[in-house]
DOPA-541224 format. One record per residue (C-alpha): residue in one letter; x, y, z. Coordinates in pm, whole numbers, plus 50000, padded with zeros to 5 digits. Each point is the difference from the previous one (the first is absolute). Layout:
AXYZ...
//
This chain:
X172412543094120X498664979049727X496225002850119X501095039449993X501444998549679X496914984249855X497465021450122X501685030849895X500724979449651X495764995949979X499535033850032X501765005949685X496975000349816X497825031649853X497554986750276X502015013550269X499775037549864X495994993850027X496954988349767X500135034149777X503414983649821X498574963749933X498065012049702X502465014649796X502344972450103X497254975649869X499205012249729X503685002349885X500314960750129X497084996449765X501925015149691X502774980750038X498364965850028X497955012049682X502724999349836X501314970050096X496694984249926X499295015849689X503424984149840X499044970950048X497125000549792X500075031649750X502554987349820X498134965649898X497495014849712X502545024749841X502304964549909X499534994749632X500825036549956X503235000550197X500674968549804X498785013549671X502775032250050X502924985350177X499674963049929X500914969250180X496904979150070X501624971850080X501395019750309X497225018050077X498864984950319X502925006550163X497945034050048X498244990650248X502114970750150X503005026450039X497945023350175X499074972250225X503154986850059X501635032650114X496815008050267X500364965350093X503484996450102X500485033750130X496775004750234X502314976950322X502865028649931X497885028649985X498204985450317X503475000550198X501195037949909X496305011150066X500794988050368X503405008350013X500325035949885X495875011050006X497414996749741X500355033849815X503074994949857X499494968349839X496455009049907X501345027249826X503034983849812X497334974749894X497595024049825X503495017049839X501414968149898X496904992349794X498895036449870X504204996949859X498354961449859X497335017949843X501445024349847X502624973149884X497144982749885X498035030049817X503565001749784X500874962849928X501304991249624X499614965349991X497974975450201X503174987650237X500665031650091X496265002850092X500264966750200X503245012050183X498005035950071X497064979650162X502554982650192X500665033250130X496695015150087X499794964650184X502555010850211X498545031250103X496674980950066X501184974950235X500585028950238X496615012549923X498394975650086X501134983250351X500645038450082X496505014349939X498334970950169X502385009850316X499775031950026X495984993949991X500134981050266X502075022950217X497365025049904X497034981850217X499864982150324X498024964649974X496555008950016X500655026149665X502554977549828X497834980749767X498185026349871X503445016949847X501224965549877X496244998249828X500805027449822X503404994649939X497964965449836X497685019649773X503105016449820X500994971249883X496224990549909X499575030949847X503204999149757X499484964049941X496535010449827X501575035249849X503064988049946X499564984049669X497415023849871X502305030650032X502794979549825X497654988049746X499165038449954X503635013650023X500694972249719X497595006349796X499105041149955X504115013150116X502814974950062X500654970950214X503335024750148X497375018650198X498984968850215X503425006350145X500335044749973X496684996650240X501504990450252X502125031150024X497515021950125X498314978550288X503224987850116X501285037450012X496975007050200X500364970950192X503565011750090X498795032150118X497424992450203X502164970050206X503615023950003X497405028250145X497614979750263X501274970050128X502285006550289X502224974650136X501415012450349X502814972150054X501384999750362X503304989950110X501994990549693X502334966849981X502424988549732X498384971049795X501774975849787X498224994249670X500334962149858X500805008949668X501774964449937X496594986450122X497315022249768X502584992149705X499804963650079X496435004450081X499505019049665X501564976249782X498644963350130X496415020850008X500605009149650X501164967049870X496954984050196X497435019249804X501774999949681X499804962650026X496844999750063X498705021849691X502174990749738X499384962149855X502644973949874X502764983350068X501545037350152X497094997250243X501744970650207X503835017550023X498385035350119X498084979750268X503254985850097X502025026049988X497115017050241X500484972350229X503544998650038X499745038050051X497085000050244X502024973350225X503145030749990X497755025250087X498484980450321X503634992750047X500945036349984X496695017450160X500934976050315X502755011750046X499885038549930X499415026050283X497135017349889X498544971049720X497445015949737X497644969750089X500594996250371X499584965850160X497005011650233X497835005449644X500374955549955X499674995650380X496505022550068X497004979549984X497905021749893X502075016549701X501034961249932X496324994649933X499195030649818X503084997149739X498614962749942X496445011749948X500595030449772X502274979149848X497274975449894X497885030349949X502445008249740X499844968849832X496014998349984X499765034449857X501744990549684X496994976249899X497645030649968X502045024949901X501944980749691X497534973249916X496785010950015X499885027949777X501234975349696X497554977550132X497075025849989X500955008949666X500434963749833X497594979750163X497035027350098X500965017749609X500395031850206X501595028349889X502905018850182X497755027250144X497434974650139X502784971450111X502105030150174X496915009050175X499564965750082X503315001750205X499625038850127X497024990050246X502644985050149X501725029050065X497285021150160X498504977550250X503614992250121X500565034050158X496195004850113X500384970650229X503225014350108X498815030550105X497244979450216X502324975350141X501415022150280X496464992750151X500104962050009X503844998450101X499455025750264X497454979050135X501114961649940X503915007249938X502354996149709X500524966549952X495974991250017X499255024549761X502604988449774X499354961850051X496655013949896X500535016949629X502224975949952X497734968550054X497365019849790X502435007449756X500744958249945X496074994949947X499685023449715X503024983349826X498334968150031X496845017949846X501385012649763X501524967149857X496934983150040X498075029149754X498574988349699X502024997749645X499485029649843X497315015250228X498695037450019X502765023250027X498155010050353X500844972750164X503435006750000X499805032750077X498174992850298X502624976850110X502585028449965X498205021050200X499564976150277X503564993649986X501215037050017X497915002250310X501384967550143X503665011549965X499415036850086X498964980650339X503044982150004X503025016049908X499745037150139X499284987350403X503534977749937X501965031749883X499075022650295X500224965150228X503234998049940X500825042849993X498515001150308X502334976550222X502785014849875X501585030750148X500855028649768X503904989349984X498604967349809X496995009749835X501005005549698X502424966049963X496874981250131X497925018949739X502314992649675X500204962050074X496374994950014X500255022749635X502834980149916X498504967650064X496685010949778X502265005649644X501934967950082X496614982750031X498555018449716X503204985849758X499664964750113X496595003549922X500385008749640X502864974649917X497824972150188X496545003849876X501845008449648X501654968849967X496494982250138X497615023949721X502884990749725X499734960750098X496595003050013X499705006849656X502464981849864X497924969050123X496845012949858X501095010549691X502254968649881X503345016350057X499185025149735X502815025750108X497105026050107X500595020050342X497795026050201X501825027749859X499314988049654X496715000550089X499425028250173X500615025349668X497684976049791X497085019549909X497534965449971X500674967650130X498324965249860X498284979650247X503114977450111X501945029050041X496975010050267X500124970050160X503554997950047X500495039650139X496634992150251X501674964350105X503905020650042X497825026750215X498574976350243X502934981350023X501235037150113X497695002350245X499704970250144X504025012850067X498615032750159X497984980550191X502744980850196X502655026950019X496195019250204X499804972650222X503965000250076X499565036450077X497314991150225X501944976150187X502725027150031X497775023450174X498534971850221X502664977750079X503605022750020X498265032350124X499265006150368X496285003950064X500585032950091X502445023749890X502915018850258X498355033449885X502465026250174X498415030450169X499325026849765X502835030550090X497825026450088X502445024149803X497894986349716X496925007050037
//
């Protein structure tokens, strides 16, 4: 009954009404990741104007950390309903839940009220974003899977490169509000398309018991976790406690519940073991490009903030054109090869990068960013549809979030590590002076020293990157079977 159960579950998909519904159904996965995507970078060049009108820059940061902290701890919860009770329902609470943020957003008075409406549209993206990656995966059997993830990748490439740009513009020539009243429109489309085209045909329904107890606990000793880890001071060391007491109550509690939001077989799977540990460390590497080295292209190249964000956006288009081509090599020499493979490129151009030149020409760099997009374009996407493709539909979408999940966790540590090492670093070269990156980072010239110190903090930064690669690398090789139990593709799905 259970093998029954599923396969009637995995033809729940638009694929099972035929290939002529996948494209709307795409393209409406591909609106709502956009904006999913697109918040988390419009938003970042339209700052001193927010500021400027509703105030509170000493708060401001909690714009972004907010918005992470609600995807974050939400994407395990979302993962468990999307199993539980199909993914078109929680898909499309999610892209309510944050057009309702955005519009909160578009009308906030003061900059808390801003924070708290981020908070929101946070919530309404953690089901976005386990959900869309799901249901694209349902969409395709094996051999067709990668090339929908690709693209799925070059969303996010895409609004990581227009993403500041339209904000900038929004800013600048009408009002920072619009960033947010955008949204409106693609998300109503978005709706449309997925309440109209994707067809979930559930068979035989049973009564589930959700773990509410659990996602609260689950919810709060997440949230404490990355609080901890972005705010600094003495408040920094009680949240992390309080996370840990919390996170022992909800293993306590998710042991003993009927139908846990994390079930037991997501810690006790190899192969999703290995993955969570590797994106994790993926996670934590990605912070080194993405925070440091536009401050460091800027300060010690004398760049400006065109040319450094360049710099960084190569990045972001070789990643999802090695992607796209990766479905060839792990078709051919499986999952975990191809990943041990980006990923053991990926730890040779951090080590190249480190070794560059002081204040070199700004290409060198960007070649290295380029290299590395590629790299972990090779990496990451074969370990995401590894992992969706040993699961059967009943679990695919828990096996999907905690891989997500494990990504932002890795992604926080990252910033509150290689912060604290940057923030040393400089300290040490510059006497103790009181100086920091972000201190830094809005000064329009630095003096030599100053150079010095941000290129020595940088290294140090990568040299960091550089072992949390090669832990990711022993992940994949070490904890993950040498070849994944890919399940037979339902041929409902096709």
């Amino acid at each position: 009954m259970e093998r029954t159960e599923q396969s009637a579950a995995a033809a729940a998909t638009a694929a099972a009404e035929g290939p002529r519904r996948r494209g709307p159904v795409v393209a409406a996965l591909m609106l709502a990741m956009a904006l999913a995507a697109m918040d988390s970078t419009i938003i970042s060049t339209a700052v001193p104007q927010i500021v400027g009108e509703l105030g509170g820059f000493s708060v401001f940061s909690w714009l972004f950390s907010g918005y992470l902290l609600a995807v974050t701890v939400t994407l395990p919860v979302y993962g468990k309903l999307a199993d539980t009770f199909g993914r078109k329902p929680v898909l499309l609470t999610g892209i309510g839940i944050f057009l309702l943020g955005s519009v909160l957003c578009a009308g906030a008075w003061n900059m808390a009220g801003l924070i708290a409406f981020r908070i929101v549209q946070g919530l309404g993206g953690g089901a976005i974003q386990g959900t869309v990656q799901t249901i694209a995966a349902d969409l395709y059997p094996l051999k067709e899977r990668g090339r929908i993830q690709a693209a799925i990748s070059t969303v996010w490439a895409v609004s990581a490169v227009l993403g500041p740009l339209c904000g900038g513009l929004f800013a600048g020539y009408a009002s920072w509000r619009w960033i947010f009243l955008i949204n409106l429109p693609v998300g109503a489309v978005a709706l449309l398309l997925i309440s109209r085209h994707l067809r979930e045909r559930v068979g035989e329904r049973t009564r589930h018991r959700v773990d509410w107890p659990g996602a609260l606990l689950l919810f709060l000793s997440g949230g404490l976790l990355i609080t901890g880890l972005v705010q600094s001071g003495p408040a920094r060391w009680w949240l992390l406690g309080g996370s840990l007491v919390l996170g022992g109550l909800t293993v306590w509690a998710e042991r003993r519940a009927a139908e846990p939001i994390i079930p037991g077989w997501v810690w006790r799977r190899r192969v999703i073991v290995a993955v969570n540990l590797a994106l994790g460390m993926l996670g934590v590497l990605m912070v080194a490009p993405t925070v440091f080295l536009p401050t460091y292209a800027q300060t010690v190249l004398g760049l400006g903030p065109i040319a450094a964000g360049f710099v960084l956006s190569v990045m972001t288009l070789s990643w999802p054109l090695s992607a796209a081509l990766s479905n060839r090599v792990y078709l051919r020499i499986g999952f975990r090869n191809t990943a041990a493979l980006g990923m053991a490129a990926a730890t040779v151009v951090l080590v190249v990068l480190v070794m560059l030149p002081y204040a070199g020409p700004a290409w060198q760099p960007t070649l290295v960013m380029l290299l590395l997009g590629g790299a972990l374009g090779l990496f990451q996407l074969p370990l995401i549809v590894g992992v969706q493709s040993t699961v059967p539909w009943s679990e695919r979408a828990t096996a999907t979030s905690s891989i997500l999940f494990c990504r932002q966790v890795g992604q926080s540590v990252g910033a509150a590590v290689f912060g604290a090492v940057a923030n040393a670093t400089l300290a040490s070269r510059l006497h103790g002076s009181g100086t920091d990156l972000d201190s830094i980072a809005g000064a329009a010239h630095a003096d030599e020293q100053v150079r010095r110190a941000v290129a020595a903090a940088v290294d140090h930064v990568y040299v960091g990157a550089a072992v949390a690669a090669v832990l990711s690398l022993a992940a994949v090789l070490f904890v993950a079977p040498r070849r994944f139990p890919v399940l037979e593709d339902d041929p409902a799905v096709r």
